[in-house]
C-alpha positions as CSV (number, residue, x, y, z in Angstrom):
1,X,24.2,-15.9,44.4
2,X,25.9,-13.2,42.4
3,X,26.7,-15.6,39.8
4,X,22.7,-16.4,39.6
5,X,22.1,-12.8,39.5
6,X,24.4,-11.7,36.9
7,X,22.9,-14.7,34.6
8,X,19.5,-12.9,35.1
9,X,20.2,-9.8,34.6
10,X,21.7,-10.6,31.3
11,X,18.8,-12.7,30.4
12,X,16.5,-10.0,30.9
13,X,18.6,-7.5,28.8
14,X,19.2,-10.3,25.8
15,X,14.9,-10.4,25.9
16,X,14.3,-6.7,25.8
17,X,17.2,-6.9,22.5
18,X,15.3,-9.3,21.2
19,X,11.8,-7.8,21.6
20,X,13.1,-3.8,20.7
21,X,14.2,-5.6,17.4
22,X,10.1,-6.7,16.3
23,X,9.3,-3.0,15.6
24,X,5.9,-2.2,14.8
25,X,4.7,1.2,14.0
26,X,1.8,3.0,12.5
27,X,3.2,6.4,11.7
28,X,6.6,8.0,10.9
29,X,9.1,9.6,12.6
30,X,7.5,13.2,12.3
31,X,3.9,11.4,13.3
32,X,3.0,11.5,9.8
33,X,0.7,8.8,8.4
34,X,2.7,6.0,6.5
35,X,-0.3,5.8,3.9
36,X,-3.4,8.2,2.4
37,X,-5.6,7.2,0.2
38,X,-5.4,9.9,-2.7
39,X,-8.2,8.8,-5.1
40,X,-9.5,5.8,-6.8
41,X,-10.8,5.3,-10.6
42,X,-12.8,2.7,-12.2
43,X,-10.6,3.1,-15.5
44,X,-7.1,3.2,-14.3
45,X,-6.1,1.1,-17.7
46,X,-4.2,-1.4,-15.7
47,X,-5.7,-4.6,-17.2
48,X,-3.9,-7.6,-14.9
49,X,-4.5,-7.4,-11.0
50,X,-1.2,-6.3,-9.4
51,X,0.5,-3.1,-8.2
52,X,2.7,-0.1,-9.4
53,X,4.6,2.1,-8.0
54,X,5.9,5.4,-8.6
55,X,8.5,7.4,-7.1
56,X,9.3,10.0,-9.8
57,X,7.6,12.8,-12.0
58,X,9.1,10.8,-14.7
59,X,7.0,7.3,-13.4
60,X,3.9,9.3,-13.3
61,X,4.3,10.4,-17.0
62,X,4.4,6.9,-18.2
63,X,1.2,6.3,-16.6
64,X,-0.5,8.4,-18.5
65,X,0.6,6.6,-21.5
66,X,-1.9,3.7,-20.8
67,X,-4.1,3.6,-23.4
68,X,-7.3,2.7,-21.2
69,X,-6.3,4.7,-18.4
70,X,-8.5,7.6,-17.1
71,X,-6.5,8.5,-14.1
72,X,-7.0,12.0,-13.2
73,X,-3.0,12.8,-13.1
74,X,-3.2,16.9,-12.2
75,X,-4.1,15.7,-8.8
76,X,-1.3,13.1,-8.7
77,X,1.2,15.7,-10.0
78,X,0.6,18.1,-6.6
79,X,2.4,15.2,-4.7
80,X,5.8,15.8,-3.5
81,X,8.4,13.1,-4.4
82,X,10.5,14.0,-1.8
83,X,8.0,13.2,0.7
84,X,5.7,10.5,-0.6
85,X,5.7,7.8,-3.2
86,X,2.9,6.5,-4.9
87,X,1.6,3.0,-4.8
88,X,-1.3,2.0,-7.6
89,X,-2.8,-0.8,-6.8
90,X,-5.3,-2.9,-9.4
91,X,-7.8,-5.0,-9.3
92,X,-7.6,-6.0,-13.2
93,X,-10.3,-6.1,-15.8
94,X,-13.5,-6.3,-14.9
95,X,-16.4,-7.0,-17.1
96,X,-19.0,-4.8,-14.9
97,X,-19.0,-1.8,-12.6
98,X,-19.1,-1.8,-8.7
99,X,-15.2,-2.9,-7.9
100,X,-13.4,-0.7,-5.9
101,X,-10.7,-0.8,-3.4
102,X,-10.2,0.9,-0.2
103,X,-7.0,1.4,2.1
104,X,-8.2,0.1,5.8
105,X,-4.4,0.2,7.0
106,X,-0.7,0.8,6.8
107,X,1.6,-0.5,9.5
108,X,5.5,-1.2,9.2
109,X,6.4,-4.2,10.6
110,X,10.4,-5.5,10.8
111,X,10.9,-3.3,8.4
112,X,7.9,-4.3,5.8
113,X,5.6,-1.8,5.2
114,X,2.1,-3.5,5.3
115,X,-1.1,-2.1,3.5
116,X,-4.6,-4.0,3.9
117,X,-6.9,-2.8,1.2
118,X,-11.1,-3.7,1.2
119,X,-12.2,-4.5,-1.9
120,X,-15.5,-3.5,-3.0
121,X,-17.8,-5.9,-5.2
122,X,-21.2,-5.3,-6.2
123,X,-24.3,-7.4,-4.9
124,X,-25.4,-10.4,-6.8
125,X,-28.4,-8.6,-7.4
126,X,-27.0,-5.5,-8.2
127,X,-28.0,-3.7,-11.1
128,X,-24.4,-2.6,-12.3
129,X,-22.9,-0.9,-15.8
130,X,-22.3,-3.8,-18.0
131,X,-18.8,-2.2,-19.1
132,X,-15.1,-3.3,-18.9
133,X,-13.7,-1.7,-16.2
134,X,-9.9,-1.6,-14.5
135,X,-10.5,-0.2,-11.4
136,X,-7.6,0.5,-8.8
137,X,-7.1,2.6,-5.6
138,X,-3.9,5.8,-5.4
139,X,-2.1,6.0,-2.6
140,X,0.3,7.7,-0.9
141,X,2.9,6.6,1.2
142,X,5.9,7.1,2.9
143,X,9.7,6.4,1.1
144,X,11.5,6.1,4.4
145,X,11.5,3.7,6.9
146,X,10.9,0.0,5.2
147,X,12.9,-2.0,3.1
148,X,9.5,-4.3,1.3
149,X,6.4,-3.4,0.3
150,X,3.4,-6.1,1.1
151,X,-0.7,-5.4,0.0
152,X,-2.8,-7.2,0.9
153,X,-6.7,-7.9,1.2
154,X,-9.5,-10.2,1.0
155,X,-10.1,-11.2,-2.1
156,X,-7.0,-8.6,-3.8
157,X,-4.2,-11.7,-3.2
158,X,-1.0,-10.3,-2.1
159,X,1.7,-8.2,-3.8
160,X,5.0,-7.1,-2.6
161,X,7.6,-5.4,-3.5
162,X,11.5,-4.6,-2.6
163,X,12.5,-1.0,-2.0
């Protein structure tokens, strides 16, 4: 009988292991959001669908080397390094207007830090500016806590990174 109840008990504490491992969570440690959206552009100058991300002063300075790029960087520079990273994510070259992307969520889940972006397309019938466009979305997001970046979204495809 003891036998039988020592087996059990130890079953039960190998499961909780196991299911304390699968962390998911949704803020960080100080109850901080993991992501913000910071701003989005139609003319970000990033010409291939895809993502970028910047962790430094000195990153944000080679973006505004693009030569399509019309990023509004003064806004970007208020962000503390320290505390956030950036994350630029593209949609590539468009030929008319009315693409945009939104951040919908940011979870980290075993230790991959998971953002689902909605993307934005015009109507069929829209009546949209016939003009090349690069639109992406900014955003903001915590440094700590994950080891691999994943975006993701209907109709974005899927990029991921490694810390």
């Amino acid at each position: 009988m003891t036998c039988r109840f020592t087996l059990l008990t130890l079953c039960v504490l190998v499961l909780s292991l196991i299911a304390g491992c699968a962390i998911n969570r949704s803020a960080t440690a100080d109850g901080a959001p993991l992501a913000r959206q910071v701003t989005e552009s139609d003319h970000c100058g990033l010409t291939a669908p895809g993502l970028v991300y910047v962790s430094s002063a000195g990153d944000l300075d080679k973006l505004a080397q693009l030569p399509s790029g019309n990023l509004a960087l003064s806004m970007l520079r208020a962000i503390d390094f320290k505390e956030e990273h950036l994350v630029l994510v593209g949609l590539g070259q468009k030929t008319t207007g009315g693409y945009g992307l939104t951040l919908t969520s940011s979870e980290i889940v075993d230790d991959v830090l998971e953002l689902a972006l909605k993307v934005r397309r015009p109507a069929a019938d829209a009546m949209v500016t016939q003009a090349l466009t690069t639109p992406c979305a900014v955003i903001a997001i915590s440094p700590a806590e994950w080891e691999q970046l994943r975006v993701s979204g209907g109709g974005l495809g899927r990029f991921s990174r490694q810390r």
